[in-house]
Structures are given as structure tokens and as C-alpha cells.
N, C-alpha and C positions, 0 to 999 in steps of 0.2 A: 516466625518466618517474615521475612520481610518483603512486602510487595511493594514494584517499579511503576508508578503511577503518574501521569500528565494529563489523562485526560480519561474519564470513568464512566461505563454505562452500567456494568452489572454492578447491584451493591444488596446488602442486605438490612435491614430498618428490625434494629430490637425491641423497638417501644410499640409493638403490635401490628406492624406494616408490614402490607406482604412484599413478597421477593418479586422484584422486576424483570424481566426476563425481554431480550430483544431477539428479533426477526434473525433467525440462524444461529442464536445458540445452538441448539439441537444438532443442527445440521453440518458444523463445524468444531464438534466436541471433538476430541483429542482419546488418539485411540482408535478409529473406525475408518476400514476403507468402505465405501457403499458401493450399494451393485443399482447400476440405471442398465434400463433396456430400453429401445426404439423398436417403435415394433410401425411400421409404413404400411400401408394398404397398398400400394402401389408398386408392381412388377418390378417398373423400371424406378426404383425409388433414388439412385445414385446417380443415375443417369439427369435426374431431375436437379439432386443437390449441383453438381457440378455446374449448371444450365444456371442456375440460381445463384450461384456464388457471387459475382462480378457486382449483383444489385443486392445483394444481402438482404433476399426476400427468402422467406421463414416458409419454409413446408409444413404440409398437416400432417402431424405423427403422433400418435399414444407413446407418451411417457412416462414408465414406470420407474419410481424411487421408493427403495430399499422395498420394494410390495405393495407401494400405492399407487394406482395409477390414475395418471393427469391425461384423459383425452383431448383431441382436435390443440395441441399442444404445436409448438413452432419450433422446428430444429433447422439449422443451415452449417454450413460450411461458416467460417472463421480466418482469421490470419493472414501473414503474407511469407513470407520464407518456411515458416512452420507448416502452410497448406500447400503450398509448390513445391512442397520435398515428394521425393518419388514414389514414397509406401504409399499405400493404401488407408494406411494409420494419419488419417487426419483429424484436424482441431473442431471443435463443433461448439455451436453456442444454442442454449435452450431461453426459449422465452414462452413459459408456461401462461402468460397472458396474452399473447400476442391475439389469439384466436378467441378464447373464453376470458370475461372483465372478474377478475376479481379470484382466478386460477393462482393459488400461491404452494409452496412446499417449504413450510417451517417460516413462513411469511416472503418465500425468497419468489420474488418473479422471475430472474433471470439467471445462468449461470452460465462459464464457461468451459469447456473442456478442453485440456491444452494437452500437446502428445505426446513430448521430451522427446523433440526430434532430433535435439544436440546434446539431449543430457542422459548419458551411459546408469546412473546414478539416480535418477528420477526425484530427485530431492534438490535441485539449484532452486527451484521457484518456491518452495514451500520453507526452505531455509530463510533463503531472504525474505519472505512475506513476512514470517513468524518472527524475526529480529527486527522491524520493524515496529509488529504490532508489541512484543514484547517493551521497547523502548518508546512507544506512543509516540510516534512516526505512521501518519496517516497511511493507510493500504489495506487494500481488501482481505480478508481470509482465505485460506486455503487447506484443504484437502485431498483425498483419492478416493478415486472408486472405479471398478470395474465393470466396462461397458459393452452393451450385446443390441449389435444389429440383426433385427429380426432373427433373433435367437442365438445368434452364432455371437462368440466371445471375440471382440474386437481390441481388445486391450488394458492397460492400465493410464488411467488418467486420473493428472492434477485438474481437480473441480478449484476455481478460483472465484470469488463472489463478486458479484458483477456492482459496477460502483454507479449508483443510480441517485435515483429519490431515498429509497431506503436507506443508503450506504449513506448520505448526506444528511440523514434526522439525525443516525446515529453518532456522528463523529460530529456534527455542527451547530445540532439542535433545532434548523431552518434547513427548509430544500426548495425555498422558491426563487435562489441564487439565479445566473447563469452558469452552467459548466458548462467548460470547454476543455474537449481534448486537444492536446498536440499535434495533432496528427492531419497528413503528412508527414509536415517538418515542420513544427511550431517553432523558429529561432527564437521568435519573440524581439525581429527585428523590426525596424521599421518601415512599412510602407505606403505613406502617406493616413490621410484621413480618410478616406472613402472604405468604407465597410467594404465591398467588394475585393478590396486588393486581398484581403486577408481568408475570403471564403474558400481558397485553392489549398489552405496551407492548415489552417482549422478547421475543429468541429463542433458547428456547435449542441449540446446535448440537450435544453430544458430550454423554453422558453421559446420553441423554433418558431410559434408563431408571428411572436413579438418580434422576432429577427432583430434585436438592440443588442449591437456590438461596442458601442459605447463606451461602455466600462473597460472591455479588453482593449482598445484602442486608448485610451487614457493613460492605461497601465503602460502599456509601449510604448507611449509618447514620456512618460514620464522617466521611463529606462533608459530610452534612447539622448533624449532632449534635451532633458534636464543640466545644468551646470554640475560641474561637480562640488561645488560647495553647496547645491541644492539640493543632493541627489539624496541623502541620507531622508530629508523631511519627504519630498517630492515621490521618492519612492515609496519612502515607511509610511504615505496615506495610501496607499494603493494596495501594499504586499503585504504579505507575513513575512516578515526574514525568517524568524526560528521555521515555519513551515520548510521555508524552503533551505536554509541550513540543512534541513534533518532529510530531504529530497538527495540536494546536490553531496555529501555528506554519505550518507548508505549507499549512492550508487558507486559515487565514487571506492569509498573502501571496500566493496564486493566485485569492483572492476565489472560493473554492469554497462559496456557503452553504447547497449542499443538504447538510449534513453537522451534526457535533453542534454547530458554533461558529453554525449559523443555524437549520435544518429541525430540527435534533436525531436526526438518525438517519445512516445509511451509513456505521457503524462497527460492526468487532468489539471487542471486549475479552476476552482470553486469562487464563488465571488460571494463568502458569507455575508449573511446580509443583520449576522449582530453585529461583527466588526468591522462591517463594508468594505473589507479587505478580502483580496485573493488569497487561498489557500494552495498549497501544491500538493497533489496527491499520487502515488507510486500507481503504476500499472505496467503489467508485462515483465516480470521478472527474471523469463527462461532464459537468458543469457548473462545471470549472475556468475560468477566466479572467471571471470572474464575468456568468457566463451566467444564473444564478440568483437572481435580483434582488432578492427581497423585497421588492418597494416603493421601492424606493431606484433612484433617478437613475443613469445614468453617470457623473457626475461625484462621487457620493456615494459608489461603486462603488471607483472609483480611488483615490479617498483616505480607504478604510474605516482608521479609528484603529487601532490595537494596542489600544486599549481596547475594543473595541464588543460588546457584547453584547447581543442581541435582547432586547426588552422583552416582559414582564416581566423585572427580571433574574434574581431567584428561580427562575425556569423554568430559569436553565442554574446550576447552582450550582459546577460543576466551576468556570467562568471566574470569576463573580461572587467567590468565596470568596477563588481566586488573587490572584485584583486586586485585593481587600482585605487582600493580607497582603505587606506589603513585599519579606518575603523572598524568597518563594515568586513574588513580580511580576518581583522584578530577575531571578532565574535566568530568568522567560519571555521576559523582554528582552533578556537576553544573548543566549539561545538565538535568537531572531528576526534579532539584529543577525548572529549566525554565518554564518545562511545566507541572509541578504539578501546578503552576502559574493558569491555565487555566483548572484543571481537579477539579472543585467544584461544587457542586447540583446545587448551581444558571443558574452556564453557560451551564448546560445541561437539567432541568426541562422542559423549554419552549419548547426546541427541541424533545426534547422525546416525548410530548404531542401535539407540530405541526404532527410526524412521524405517529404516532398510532392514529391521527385523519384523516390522510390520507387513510391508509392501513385499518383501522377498518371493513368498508363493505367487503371488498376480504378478511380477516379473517374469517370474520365470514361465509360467505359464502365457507369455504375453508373447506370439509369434508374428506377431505383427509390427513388433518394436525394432528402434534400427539397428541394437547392440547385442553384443552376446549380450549369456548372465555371465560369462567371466568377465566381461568386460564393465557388467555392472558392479562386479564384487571387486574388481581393483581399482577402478576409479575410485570407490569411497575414501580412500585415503591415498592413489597415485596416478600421474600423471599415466594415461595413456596415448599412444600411436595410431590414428587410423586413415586409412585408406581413402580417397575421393576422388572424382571428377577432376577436381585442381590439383590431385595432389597430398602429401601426407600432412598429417595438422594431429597438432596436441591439442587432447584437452586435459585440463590440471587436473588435479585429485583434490577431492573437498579437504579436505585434512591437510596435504603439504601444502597448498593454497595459503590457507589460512596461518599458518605457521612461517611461514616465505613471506607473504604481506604484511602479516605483523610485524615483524622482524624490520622490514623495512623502514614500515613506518612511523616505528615508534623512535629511529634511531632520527626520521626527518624532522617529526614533528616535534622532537625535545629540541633540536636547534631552530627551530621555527620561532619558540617564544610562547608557548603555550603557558598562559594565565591561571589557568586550572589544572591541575595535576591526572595522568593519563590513568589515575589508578581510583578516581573519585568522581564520584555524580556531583551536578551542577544545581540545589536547591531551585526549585522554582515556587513565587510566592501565593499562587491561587488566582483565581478571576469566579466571580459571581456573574451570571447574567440570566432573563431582565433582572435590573436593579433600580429601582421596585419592583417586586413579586407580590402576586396574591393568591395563586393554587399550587406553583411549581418556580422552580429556578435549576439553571444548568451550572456547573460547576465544571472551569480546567484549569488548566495551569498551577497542577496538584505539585506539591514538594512532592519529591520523586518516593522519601520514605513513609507516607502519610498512610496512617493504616486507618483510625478512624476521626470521624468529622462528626464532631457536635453542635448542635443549632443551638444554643445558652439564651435566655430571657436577661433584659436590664437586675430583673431579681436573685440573677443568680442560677435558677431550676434549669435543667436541660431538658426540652421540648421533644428533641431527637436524637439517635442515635444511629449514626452507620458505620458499617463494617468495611474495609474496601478491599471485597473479596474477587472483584473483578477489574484486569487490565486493559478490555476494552476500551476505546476513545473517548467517550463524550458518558456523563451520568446527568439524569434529570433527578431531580428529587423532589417528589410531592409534598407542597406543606398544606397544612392546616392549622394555623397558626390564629389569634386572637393579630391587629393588626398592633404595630409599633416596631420599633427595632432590636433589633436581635443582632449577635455572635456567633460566625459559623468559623467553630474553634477546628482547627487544624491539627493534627496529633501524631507524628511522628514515632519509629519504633523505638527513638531511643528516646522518646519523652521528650520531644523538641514541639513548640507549639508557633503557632500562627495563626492571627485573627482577622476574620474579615467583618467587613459592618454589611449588615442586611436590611436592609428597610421594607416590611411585610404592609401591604397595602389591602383595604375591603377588595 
């Protein structure tokens, strides 16, 4: 079999090491909806959340998962269009540490519960999540599970893992960065130097004490400011492009535009601090398959350009700047053409119909939700008609979506000029870090077919052995090594190899 690898956490060590295992495996195995209950002390417990909402201040509630229960636990309301819809079925976010230090589930402190309050189908956000992480494209995991308010069955929700400290060891290997969400409207425009102008429009998540905006301000001076015969250097010290390739890229091709390529918000950006560059990372997915219309038709929908950029184009200057610089265009087209590669009916039918054979009972059982179940059994593969406040509105069918946008855009992107072929993955050659190591080192920028990684002595012996049985982001790997330098051979399924130099330090 051959595994899709950029960036690796789980692996397995044959030369007597045990198996590594990271915070929510367990919890986001494949296969399981989980049943969470709230169970409030308090009468008026909604009445509270509601009151609470505006300050996104955490109530005290027993949280039970799947039969464990996390007391004096912190649940709140969540969202913004997703929590102002009219059910009762709203979005909830748990923070099992909020109240007690060191309160974990499967090491996860936080999590989200989101309520497909526009998806008939209950699979947009877990589709896209999973094609992301399947392509090692930074993004949180995703799951379901079935939820009960003080006993009474509330529904079926997508559980989504909350992108934190944790979520940043795993995929970065460092989490004492700055992250910053989007959110509001992160343009990523410019507006002067004073950290203030930008507190209305960001957020910042780690470091709040520090309040050092600096780096983000740098980075948007460097987008905005720069020359354009600068912009290539000036930028690539500050950014990831492939991060943000594989950002702008997946949302684009799932027609997601509540995100930075349309609304300009529901992203982080990470300031890793091995490659003192910004990372881009996905968040908020439920308006994948382009649910999120901005004005624009279904049919304007399905054949959104590789060019397009919301008007003004000033207002998104990340895209606007790319797509005026040849170079920096072709790499976003290559990258587009990679993984249109892998976005065709085939490679999603089966999946779509394992998901919805899992979830189908808690749908249906789900009276709280905004769709029929007919209405959730024919969206899976057709566009349905419904009813609202404005007015009648499509939403597509997972399956003729994806068959319709294909189609489109494989006919745009072969006139585009695409360098790499829409039917073939793009090698990528490794990165070691620290480099010098003396107990561990991180390894990404895996060739995409790499199955196992061997650490070789100047003598020739092989020291270690791993298997790369896991597509997770980010793998560390522990050595114990005598000190000098070593070979961490790269191994391909088809016998293709790649070597990097490691320098093992006392």
C-alpha cells in the first residue's frame, strides 16, 4: 500500500522502540460516533448559556465522553451564523480545563461541537478536514458524536479538535510561536505600524500576555510594501508559500468562501519558531462545497476560476500580489493541479457512503436538525431546493459537486500551463530539524511515497528503523545514538531513495 506523507507523527520503530502515540489518536479513530452528555446543575442552565454567549465565558457542567466523566468542566455557546440560526440545535465548545488544571480526554483539552446547520448531508466539514489531513495540509481532525442535554438527546454533531498548544507540538514540533486567528476579517491588509490598528480585526491566541504583534505586522508590511521584484525574498522570510498554497488551494477547489480566499476570516496563522516563518492553518469548514455563496450563482460557483479574487482585490492582497507575480502564480498552479490529482467522484464516492452509513441512525434520530432524512439521503449525491427567510437556495450534492468542479477545472488548469501533470504527485525532498540532535529530531517534507526511513552509521549498519504507518503532520523521532554523523535514508514504495545528513550531538 502505498502511504501519502508530508509531514509524520505516528510511526512505528522495529529495532525495539516502542509505538508513539499522540494526544487524540484514540479519540479520532475512524469508525466511531461518540455519545457526550452535559449534564448542568442549574435549572435555568440555557438561559445562562445564552447570557454568556457575547463574552464567551465557559459554564460549569459534568462532561461525560463516551462513559467518562470530566466534572466542573466548561461548556459555552460557539459561532456566528451557525449560533444565530433559529433551532435550538446550536454549536457548543468544551473546554475540559477551563475550571480543573490538567483535566484532559485522550490528552485533548478542548473541543468543538459544530451542528450542520447548512449541511442536509452532515459530512461537508469532515470531508474537507480529512482531504486535507489525508494530503498533509495543516487542519484539525474531525469526528461525530451524539449529544444529550441533561439527558435529553440533542443531536448529531461534527466534534472538530481544537487547534491549540497541542495541535501546534503536533504538526510543528514547537508551540511557544504567536498564533493568530483571522478573525474578524484578517485581510492581511495594511494598516500602519501601531499594533492597535490591527486588535479589531485579529486574534491573538498564545502569548496574550506578551501582547508582541510584531512578527504579524512585519509579515503585512512585507505583503503589502514590499517591491515587487522584492516580494518573492521579502515575503518567503516571513511565510510558508506551500503552507499557504495548500490553504488557498483546498479552499479554493471545495468552493469554501467563508475563509481568507472569500469572507477573509477562519484561519490561524502560526509563527513557527523552527522556521520563523508563518504557517497557515484551515479552520471552520461547514461551508465546503460551496455552501457559502457570496452572490454568485451555482453555476458561477462550480466554475470559480483559479483566479478569482473578491472585489476589491486590494482587500485580499495575499492572492492579488501572488497572481501578479509569475513565479509565485505558476508554483500556486502547480500546487492546485497536485491535488486536483486526487479530488475526482471515484476517490470520494465510497467514502461519502462508508460516512453516511455510519451517521445515518443519529440523523435520523436527530429532531433537532434543520433537514429532512430525505433531504439528507439526496444531497449525498444531488443538488437540493429549499425554502428560507430570503428565499429558495441550492445546495449542491456532494457527489455532482465534485464531478461538475472537476470537470471544470481540469479543462482550466491544463490551459493554464500546469508544469506538473493533474494525474501525478509532486516529490517532496525531506527536512530534518534540530539539526544538530542529541535525544530526538522532527522530520517533514516527506516525498509523498516514503514508506520507510532509515537512520545508517558512516559504517554502513542501520541504527533504526521506521515504518510510516501514520499520515498525521508532524513525527518526532527519538534517538539514541553514539554521537557523529549519520544518514536518514528515505525509501520510497517503489524503491526510490533520498538521503539526508544528520549530525547526532552528546
Amino acid at each position: 500500500m502505498k502511504f501519502i506523507i508530508k509531514l509524520i507523527t505516528g510511526f512505528t520503530l522495529l529495532s525495539g522502540f516502542a509505538v508513539a502515540q499522540n494526544e487524540g489518536n484514540l479519540f479520532f479513530t475512524e469508525g466511531i460516533v461518540h455519545e457526550i452528555h452535559f449534564n448542568f446543575s442549574q435549572s435555568n442552565y440555557w438561559d445562562s448559556l445564552v447570557a454568556n454567549e457575547p463574552s464567551e465565558t465557559y459554564m460549569i457542567c459534568n462532561v461525560t465522553i463516551d462513559g467518562i466523566n470530566y466534572t466542573n468542566s466548561g461548556v459555552r455557546f460557539k459561532g456566528n451564523s451557525s449560533y444565530n440560526n433559529p433551532s435550538q440545535k446550536k454549536p457548543f465548545k468544551i473546554d475540559l480545563e477551563e475550571y480543573v488544571d490538567g483535566q484532559t480526554h485522550d490528552g485533548l483539552k478542548q473541543l468543538s461541537l459544530n451542528n450542520a446547520f447548512k449541511d442536509p448531508s452532515f459530512l461537508r466539514e469532515k470531508l474537507a478536514l480529512d482531504f486535507m489531513r489525508k494530503h498533509q495540509i495543516h487542519a484539525p481532525r474531525a469526528t461525530f458524536a451524539r449529544l444529550y442535554l441533561n439527558g435529553t438527546y440533542w443531536g448529531l454533531y461534527s466534534v472538530i479538535e481544537d487547534v491549540g498548544k497541542t495541535f501546534l507540538s503536533q504538526h510543528y514540533g514547537n508551540n511557544d510561536g504567536n498564533l493568530f486567528k483571522g478573525d474578524p476579517q484578517g485581510r492581511l491588509t495594511w494598516m500602519g505600524s501601531d499594533p492597535a490598528s490591527y486588535y479589531n480585526s485579529y486574534e491573538l491566541k498564545t502569548n496574550e500576555d506578551l501582547n508582541d504583534w510584531s512578527d504579524l505586522i512585519a509579515l503585512i508590511d512585507a505583503l503589502n510594501n514590499s517591491s515587487d521584484l522584492d516580494l518573492i525574498d521579502a515575503l518567503g522570510s516571513r511565510l510558508n508559500f506551500d503552507a499557504w498554497y495548500d490553504y488557498w488551494v483546498v479552499h479554493h477547489l471545495f468552493v469554501n468562501l467563508d475563509s481568507y480566499i472569500g469572507s477573509a476570516h477562519n484561519y490561524y496563522i502560526y509563527h513557527n519558531e523552527f522556521s520563523d516563518k508563518f504557517e497557515f492553518i484551515a479552520w471552520d469548514e461547514n461551508e465546503s462545497f460551496g455552501n457559502f455563496t457570496m452572490g454568485l450563482t451555482t453555476t458561477q460557483l462550480l466554475n470559480l476560476s483559479h483566479t478569482y479574487i473578491p472585489q476589491p482585490a486590494n482587500q485580499r492582497p495575499l492572492m492579488k500580489r501572488i497572481l501578479e507575480n509569475e513565479t509565485l502564480k505558476q508554483a500556486y498552479i502547480n500546487r492546485y493541479c497536485e491535488l486536483l490529482a486526487h479530488f475526482t467522484p471515484e476517490a470520494f464516492e465510497s467514502r461519502i457512503d462508508s460516512l453516511a452509513n455510519l451517521i445515518r441512525p443519529y440523523v435520523y434520530e436527530d429532531n433537532l436538525k434543520t433537514y429532512s432524512n430525505n433531504q439528507f439521503e439526496q444531497n449525498l449525491t444531488q443538488d437540493i431546493n429549499v425554502q428560507g427567510p430570503q428565499g429558495g437556495t441550492t445546495i449542491m450534492g456532494l457527489t455532482s459537486f465534485i464531478a461538475s468542479r472537476r470537470s471544470f477545472l481540469v479543462q482550466e488548469l491544463s490551459n493554464a500551463g500546469c508544469t506538473s501533470s493533474i494525474s501525478n504527485e509532486q516529490l517532496y525532498s525531506g527536512r530534518l530539524f534540530p539539526n544538530p540532535a542529541s535525544d530526538y529530531f522532527f522530520i517533514d517534507q516527506l516525498n509523498r511515497s516514503v514508506q520507510t526511513i532509515e537512520i545508517v552509521g558512516v559504517d554502513g549498519r542501520i541504527y533504526q528503523q521506521h515504518q510510516t504507518t501514520d499520515v498525521n503532520p508532524v513525527q518526532k523521532i527519538d534517538i539514541n545514538l553514539p554521537s557523529g554523523i549519520y544518514l536518514v535514508k528515505l525509501i520510497s514504495d517503489d524503491g526510490q531513495m533520498n538521503h539526508l545528513k544528520l549530525m547526532v550531538t552528546p
